[in-house]
ROPATI-302757 format. One record per residue (C-alpha): y, z, x. Coordinates in steps of 0.001 Angstrom, whole numbers, plus 524288, in hexadecimal, padded with zeros to 5 digits. Layout:
% residues N
    py    pz    px
     Y     Z     X
...
END
This chain:
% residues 499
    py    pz    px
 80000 80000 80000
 80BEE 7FB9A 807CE
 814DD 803D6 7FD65
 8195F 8109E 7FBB8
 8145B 81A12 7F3C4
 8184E 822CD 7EC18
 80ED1 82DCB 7E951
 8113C 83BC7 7E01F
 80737 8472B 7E2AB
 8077D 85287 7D987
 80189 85D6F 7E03A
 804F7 86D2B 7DFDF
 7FF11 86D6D 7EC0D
 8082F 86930 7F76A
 7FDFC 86A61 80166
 7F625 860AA 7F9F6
 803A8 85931 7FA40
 803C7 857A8 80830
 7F5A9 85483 809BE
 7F781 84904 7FFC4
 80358 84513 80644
 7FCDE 84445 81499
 7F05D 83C39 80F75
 7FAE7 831EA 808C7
 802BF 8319C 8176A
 7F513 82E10 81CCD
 7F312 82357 81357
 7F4A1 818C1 81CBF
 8008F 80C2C 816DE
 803EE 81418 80D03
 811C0 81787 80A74
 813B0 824BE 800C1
 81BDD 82BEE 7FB5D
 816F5 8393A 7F595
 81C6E 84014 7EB00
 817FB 84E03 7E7F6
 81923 8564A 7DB14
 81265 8644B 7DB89
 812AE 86619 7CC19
 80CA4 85F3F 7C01E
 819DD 85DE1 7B7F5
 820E0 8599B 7C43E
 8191A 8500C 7C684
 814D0 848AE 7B9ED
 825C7 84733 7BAD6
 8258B 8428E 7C86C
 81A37 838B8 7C4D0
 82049 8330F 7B942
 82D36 832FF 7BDCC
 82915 82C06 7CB9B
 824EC 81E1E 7D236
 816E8 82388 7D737
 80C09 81B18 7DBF3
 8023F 824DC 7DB54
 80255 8335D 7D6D3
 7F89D 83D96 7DCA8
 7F671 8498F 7D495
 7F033 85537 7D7AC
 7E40D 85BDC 7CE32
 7EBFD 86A6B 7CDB9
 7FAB3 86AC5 7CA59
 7FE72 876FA 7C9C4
 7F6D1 87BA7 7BD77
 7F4D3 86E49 7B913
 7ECAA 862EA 7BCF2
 7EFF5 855D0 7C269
 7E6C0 84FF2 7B640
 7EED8 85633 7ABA8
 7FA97 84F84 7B587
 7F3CE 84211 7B5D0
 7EF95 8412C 7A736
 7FF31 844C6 7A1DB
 804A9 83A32 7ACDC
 7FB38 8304C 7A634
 8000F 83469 798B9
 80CBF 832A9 79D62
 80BB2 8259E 79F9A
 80BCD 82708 7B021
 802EC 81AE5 7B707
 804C1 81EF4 7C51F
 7F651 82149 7CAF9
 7F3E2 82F8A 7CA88
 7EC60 834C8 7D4C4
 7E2A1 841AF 7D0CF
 7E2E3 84B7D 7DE90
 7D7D2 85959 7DEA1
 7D3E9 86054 7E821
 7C4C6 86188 7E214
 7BD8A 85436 7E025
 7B6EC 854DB 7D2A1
 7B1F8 849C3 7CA97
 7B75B 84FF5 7BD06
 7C540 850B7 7C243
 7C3BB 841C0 7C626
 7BFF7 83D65 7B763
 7C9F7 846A5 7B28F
 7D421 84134 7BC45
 7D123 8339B 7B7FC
 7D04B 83653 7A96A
 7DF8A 83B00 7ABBA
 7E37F 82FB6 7B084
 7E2D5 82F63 7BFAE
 7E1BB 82544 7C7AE
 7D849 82C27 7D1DD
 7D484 8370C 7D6FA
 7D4B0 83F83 7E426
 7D018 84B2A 7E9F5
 7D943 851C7 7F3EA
 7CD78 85640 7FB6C
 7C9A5 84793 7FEB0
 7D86B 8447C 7FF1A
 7DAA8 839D7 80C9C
 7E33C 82E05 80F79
 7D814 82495 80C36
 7D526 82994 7FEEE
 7E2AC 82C5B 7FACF
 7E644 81E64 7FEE2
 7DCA2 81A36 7F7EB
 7DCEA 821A0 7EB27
 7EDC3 81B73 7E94A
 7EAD4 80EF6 7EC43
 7DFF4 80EED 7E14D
 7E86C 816F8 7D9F7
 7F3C5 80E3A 7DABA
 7EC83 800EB 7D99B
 7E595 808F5 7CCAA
 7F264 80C12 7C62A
 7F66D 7FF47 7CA04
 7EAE2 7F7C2 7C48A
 7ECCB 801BF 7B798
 7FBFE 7FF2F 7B653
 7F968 7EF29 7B54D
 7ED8C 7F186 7AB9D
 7F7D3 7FA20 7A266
 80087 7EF16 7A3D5
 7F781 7E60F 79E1D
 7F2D6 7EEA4 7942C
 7FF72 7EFAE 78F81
 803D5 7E158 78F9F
 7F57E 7E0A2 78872
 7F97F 7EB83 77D3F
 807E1 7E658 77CF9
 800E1 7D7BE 77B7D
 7F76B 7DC18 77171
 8028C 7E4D7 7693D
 80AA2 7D93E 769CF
 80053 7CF77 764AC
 80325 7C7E3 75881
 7F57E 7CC8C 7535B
 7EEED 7D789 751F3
 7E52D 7D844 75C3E
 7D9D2 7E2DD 75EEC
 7CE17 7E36D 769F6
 7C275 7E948 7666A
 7B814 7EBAB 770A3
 7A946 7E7B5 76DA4
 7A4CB 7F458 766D2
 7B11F 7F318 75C7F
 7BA09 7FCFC 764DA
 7C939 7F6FD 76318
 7CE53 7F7F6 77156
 7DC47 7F373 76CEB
 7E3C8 7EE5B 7614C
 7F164 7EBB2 75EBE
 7FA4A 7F1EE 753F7
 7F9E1 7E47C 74B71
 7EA80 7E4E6 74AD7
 7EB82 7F3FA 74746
 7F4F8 7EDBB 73C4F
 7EBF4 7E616 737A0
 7E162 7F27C 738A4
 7ECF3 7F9EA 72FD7
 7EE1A 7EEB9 72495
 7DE33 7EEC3 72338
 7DA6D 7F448 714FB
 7D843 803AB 715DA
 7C974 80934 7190B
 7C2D2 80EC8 70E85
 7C9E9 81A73 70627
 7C748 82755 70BD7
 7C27C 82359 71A3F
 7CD2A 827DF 72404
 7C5F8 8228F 731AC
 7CFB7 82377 73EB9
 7D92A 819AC 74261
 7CF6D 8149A 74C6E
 7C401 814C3 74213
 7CAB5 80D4C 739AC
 7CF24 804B1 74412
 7C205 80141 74748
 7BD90 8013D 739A2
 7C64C 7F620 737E4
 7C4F1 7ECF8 74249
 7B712 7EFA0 73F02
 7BA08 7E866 7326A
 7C18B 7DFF7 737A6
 7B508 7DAFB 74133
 7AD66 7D989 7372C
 7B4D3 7D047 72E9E
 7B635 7C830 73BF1
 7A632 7C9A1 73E76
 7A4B9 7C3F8 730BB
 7B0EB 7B8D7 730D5
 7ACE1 7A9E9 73235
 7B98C 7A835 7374F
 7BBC1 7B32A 740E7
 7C7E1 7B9E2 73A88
 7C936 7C180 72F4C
 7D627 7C499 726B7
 7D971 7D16A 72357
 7E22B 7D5D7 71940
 7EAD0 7E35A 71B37
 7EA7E 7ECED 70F37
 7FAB6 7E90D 710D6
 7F6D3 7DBBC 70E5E
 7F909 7D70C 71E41
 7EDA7 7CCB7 7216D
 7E875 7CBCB 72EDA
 7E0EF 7C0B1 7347C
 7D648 7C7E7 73E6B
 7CE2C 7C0A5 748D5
 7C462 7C5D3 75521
 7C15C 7C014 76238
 7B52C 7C5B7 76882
 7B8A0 7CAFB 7764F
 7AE74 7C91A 7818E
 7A992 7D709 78310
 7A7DC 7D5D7 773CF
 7B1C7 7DBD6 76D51
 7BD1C 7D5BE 76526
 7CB01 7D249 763F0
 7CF41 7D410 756E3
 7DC78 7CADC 7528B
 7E382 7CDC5 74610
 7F025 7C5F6 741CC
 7F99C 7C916 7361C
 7F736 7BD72 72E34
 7FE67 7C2E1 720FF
 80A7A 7B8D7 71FF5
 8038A 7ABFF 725B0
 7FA05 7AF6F 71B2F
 80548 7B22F 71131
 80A81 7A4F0 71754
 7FFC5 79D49 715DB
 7FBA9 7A3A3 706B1
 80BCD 79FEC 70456
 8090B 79110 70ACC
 7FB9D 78EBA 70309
 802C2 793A7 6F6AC
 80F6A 7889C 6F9D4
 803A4 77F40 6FADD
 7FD5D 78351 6EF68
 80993 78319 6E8A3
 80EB2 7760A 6ED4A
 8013E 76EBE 6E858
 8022F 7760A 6DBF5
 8100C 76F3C 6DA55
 80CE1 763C7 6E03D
 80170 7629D 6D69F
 80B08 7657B 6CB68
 81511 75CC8 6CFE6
 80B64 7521D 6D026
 805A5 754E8 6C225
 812A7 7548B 6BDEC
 816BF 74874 6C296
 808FA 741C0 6BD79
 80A69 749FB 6AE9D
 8177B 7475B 6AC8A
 815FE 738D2 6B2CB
 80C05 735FA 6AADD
 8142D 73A44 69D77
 82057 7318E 6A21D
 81736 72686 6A35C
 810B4 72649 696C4
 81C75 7256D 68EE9
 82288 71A78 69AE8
 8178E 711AC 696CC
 81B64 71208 688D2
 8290C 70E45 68BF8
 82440 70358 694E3
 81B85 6FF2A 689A0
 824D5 6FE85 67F51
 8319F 6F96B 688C0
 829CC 6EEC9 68D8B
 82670 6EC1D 67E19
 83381 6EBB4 67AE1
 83873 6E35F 686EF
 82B0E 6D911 68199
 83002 6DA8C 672DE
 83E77 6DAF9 672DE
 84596 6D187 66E5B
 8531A 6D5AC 67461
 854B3 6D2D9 682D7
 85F36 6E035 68521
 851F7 6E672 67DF2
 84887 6E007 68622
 84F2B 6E399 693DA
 850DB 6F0A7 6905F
 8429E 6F13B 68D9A
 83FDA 6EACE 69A48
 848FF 6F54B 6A075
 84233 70072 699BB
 83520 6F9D5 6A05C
 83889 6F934 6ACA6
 83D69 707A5 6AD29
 8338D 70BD0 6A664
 82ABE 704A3 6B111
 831F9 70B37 6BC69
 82F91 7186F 6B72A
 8230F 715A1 6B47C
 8205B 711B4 6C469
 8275D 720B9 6C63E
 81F29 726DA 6BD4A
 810BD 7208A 6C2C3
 81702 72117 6D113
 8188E 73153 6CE2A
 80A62 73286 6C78F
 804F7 72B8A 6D2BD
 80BDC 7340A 6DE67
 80874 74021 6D48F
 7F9E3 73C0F 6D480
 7F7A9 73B21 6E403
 7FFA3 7444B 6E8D4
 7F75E 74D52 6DF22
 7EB69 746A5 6E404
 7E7F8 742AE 6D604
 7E797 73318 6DD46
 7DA4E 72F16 6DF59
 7DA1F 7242D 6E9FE
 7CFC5 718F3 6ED69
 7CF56 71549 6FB8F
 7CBD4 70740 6FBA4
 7C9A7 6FCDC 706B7
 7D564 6F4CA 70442
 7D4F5 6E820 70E83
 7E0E0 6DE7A 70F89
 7EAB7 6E701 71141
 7F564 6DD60 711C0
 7F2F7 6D62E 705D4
 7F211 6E36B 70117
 7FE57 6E601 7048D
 80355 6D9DA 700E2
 7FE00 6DB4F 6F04C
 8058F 6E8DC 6F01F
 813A7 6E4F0 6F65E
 813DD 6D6ED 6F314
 815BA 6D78C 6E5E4
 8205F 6E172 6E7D4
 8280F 6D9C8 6EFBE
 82E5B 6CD9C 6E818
 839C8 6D40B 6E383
 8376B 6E1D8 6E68E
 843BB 6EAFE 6E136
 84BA9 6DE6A 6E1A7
 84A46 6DE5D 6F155
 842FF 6D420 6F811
 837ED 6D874 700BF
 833C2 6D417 70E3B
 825BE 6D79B 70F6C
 81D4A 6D861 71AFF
 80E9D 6DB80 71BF4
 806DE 6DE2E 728F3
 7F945 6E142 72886
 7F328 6E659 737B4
 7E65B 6DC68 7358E
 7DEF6 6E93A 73B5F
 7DE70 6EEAC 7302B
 7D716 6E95C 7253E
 7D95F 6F2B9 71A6F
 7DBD5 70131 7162A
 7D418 70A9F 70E4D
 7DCA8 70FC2 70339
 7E026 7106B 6F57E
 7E4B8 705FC 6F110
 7EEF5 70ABB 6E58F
 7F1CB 71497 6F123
 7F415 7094A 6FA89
 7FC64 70130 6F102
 804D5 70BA6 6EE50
 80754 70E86 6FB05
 80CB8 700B9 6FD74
 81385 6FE4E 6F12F
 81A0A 70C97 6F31B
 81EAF 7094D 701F0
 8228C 6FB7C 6FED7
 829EB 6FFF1 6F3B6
 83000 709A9 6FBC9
 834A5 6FF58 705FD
 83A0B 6F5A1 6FC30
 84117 6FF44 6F354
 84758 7068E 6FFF1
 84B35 6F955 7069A
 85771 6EF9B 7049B
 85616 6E0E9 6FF8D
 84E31 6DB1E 7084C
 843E9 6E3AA 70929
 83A36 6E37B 71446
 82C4B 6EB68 714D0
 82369 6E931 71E82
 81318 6EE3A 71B81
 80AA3 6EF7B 72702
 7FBBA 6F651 729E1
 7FA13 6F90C 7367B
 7EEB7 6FD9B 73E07
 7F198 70B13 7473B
 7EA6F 70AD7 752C0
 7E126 71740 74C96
 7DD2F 70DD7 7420A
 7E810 714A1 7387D
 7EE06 70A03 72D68
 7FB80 70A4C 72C56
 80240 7047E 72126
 8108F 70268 72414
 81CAA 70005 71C34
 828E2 6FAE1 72197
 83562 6F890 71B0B
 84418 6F511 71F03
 84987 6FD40 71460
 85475 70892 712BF
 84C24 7136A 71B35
 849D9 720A2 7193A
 852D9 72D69 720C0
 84986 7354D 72AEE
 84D55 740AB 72657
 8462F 73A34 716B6
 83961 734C7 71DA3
 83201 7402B 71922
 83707 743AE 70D6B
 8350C 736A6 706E2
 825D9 73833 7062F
 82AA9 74369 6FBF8
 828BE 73E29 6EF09
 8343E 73C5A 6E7F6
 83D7E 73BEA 6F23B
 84555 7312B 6F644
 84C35 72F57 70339
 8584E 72A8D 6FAFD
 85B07 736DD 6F384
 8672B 73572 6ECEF
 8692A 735B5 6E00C
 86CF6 727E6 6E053
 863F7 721E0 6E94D
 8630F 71382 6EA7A
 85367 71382 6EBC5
 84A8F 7181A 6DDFA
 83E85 71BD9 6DF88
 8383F 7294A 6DB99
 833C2 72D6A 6EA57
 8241F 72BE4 6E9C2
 822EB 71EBE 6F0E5
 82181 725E5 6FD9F
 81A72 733DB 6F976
 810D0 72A3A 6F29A
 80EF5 7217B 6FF52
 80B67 72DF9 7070F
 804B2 7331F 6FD6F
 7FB62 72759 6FB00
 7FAA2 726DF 70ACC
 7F5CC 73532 70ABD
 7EBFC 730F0 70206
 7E676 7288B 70D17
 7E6AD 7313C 7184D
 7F1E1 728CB 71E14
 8006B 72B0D 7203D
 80DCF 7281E 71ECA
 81781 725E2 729CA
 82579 722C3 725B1
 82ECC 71D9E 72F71
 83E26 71914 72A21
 84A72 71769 72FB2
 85634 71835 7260A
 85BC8 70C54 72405
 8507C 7037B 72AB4
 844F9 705DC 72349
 83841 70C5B 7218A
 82ACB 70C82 72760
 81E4E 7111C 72134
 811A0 7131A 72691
 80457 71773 71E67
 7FB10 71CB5 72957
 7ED8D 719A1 723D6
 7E16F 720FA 72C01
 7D880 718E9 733DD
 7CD1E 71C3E 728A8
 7D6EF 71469 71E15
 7D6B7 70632 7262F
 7CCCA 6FA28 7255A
 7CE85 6F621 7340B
 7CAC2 6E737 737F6
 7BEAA 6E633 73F49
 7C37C 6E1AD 74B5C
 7CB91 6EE10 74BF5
 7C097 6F843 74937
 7B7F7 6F0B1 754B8
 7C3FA 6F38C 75CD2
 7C47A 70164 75A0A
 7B6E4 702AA 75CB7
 7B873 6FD0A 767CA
 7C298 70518 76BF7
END
């Protein structure tokens, strides 16, 4: 030890004194300092008051004994290494100097340099050695206070070596034992994480909930240790399930309306358009049968409006009907998708809203058809095309392409040169009955389901939509069909194979 150190002897004996004090000048490199206290009060001061290394005491202090001195030090908190001195060697007074907390053990008798070097270097490198392991135990205990969870270790025979106040929580909320039985804390302690280890022995899932008599629900899980005991995990899981109880109920709640909103729209659709048809019926009789041309216009007007409303009403019932999933679809094999194409916009085209239409239609030759619904399909085009026509200025230009993506997804893409939609309105138009133009005089009608119907259909499917517009510029569209929806050409599933 190249530093000095700094030793206290208490001793009522100063003969004994200066025989301790010549051995330590023998002690060959070693630099001390002794400090010497001949009475028990005295020195338990002088101890925890100074910067010792080592502290020697003796067995007799006056009428007391250096293990009564020992033993209140280590109550009091004192870590220096404390050093047991007798002048009779006796096994019981070892144990008994050990049980009070010393770090060794000498007797004067045997006392030399060798030995007493010996015994504070141990001593030292002991308290040493104990000082870093109480560190760590208490970065442990501050570590497992601190925890999130409530956390307990149980050793293999069911003995709980340490828990932390949120487990004991948890031990607080469980439902009372049975009237009348008053067992001690630690009974009851282990009575309950004996329940607790069963319901894990017997869970399928390896955790168990508990509920608190104060309502508090705890989620509890075990990991198996090595040596075979158990680390027991509990977490507070009352207000994410509250959370998820108030999120299920929103659901709930939301289909429930949804479901009401959409037997609405179908009851209430279907009583407009039973009295609609009679007022077709009978306008268009009157318009066949009149023989006053104001009379016969104004039955023809009556027709036509009556017409229009009718196209609301069905377009409502249908939307009402799939987005209910009361719409029953057939997936057929449909081949030739351009000409396919071609029989739903064509006839739209020549006049269309009074605007002439420049039509384009690009098949990828790759792909040879698509399995869908038909109705579905047709709507789908007649709902986008209508979209980009009605949304465009005179002349109107719509461009249809399928295309082949390189995973073997279809995509069925809609371009137009028309008015555009806003970014911050790409979203919001797949609502149904919105309209980016949503003033009270807008210069576009339409009831808002062209769109919500288009993605809706889509869903249907398994594919998606991806809108793309720049205001003012136009609008891109693109149905995402999955790779189990195409009719590929042969040459192109050799390739793949291939591949």
């Amino acid at each position: 030890m190249s530093r000095a150190l700094r030793i206290l002897l208490i001793e009522d004996d100063e003969d004994d004194y200066e025989i301790t004090s010549e051995v330590l000048a023998e002690i060959p490199g070693m630099t001390v300092t002794l400090d010497w206290v001949d009475a028990y009060e005295p020195g338990l001061v002088r101890l925890e008051a100074g910067d010792f290394d080592i502290c020697f005491v003796d067995y007799r202090i006056g009428g007391r004994t250096g293990l009564e001195f020992i033993a209140m030090a280590r109550e009091q908190g004192v870590l220096v290494p404390l050093v047991l001195l007798t002048g009779v060697g006796q096994h019981d007074i070892d144990v008994a100097a050990t049980k009070a907390g010393a770090s060794d053990y000498l007797d004067k008798s045997d006392l030399d340099a060798r030995i007493l070097e010996r015994t504070i270097r141990y001593a030292i490198a002991h308290a040493e050695a104990m000082k870093a392991l109480q560190c760590k135990t208490a970065l442990l205990e501050t570590t497992l206070e601190n925890a999130g969870a409530g956390i307990a270790a149980l050793e293999a025979d069911g003995v709980c070596t340490a828990k932390n106040s949120r487990f004991d929580a948890m031990l607080d909320a469980m439902p009372g034992e049975t009237p009348g039985s008053t067992p001690r804390a630690d009974d009851l302690t282990a009575m309950l994480i004996d329940r607790i280890a069963d319901g894990l022995d017997n869970s399928e899932t390896g955790e168990i909930e508990i509920k608190g008599s104060d309502g508090a629900i705890f989620a509890v899980s075990r990991t198996r240790t090595p040596q075979g005991g158990g680390v027991y995990v509990s977490l507070d899981i009352t207000q994410q399930r509250a959370m998820q109880d108030s999120i299920l109920k929103a659901k709930s709640d939301a289909e429930a309306a949804s479901r009401a909103k959409s037997s609405f729209f179908a009851n209430i659709s279907h009583e407009l358009r039973t009295p609609l048809h009679g007022i077709l019926g009978f306008s268009d009789l009157i318009a066949s049968e009149s023989a006053s041309e104001r009379m016969t216009e104004y039955a023809r007007q009556i027709s036509t409006s009556g017409k229009s409303l009718l196209g609301i009403i069905n377009a409502v019932i249908a939307f009402s009907r799939i987005e209910s999933g009361q719409q029953n679809f057939i997936y057929e094999k449909i081949f030739d998708l351009k000409s396919f194409i071609n029989d739903i916009i064509k006839p739209l085209c020549p006049p269309y809203d009074g605007k002439k239409v420049i039509l384009t239609v690009d098949v990828d030759p790759e792909v040879e058809g698509l399995v869908a619904d038909k109705a579905a399909l047709q709507t789908i085009l007649a709902s986008l095309f209508d979209n980009a026509v009605r949304f465009s200025r005179n002349p109107v230009t719509v461009a249809i392409t399928v295309r082949l993506r390189i995973d073997g997804a279809v995509i069925l893409g809609f371009y137009d040169e028309g008015i555009g939609i806003a970014e911050d309105k790409l979203e919001r138009v797949f609502d149904p009955f919105y309209q980016a133009d949503d003033t009270l005089d807008r210069s576009y009608e339409g009831i808002g389901l062209g769109l919500p119907m288009v993605r809706l259909l889509a869903k249907a499917h398994g594919a998606t939509v991806d809108l793309r517009s720049i205001e003012g510029r136009g609008t891109e569209i693109d149905i995402v069909f999955p790779p189990h929806r195409a009719i590929l050409s042969e040459l192109f599933e050799e390739a793949a194979l291939r591949q």
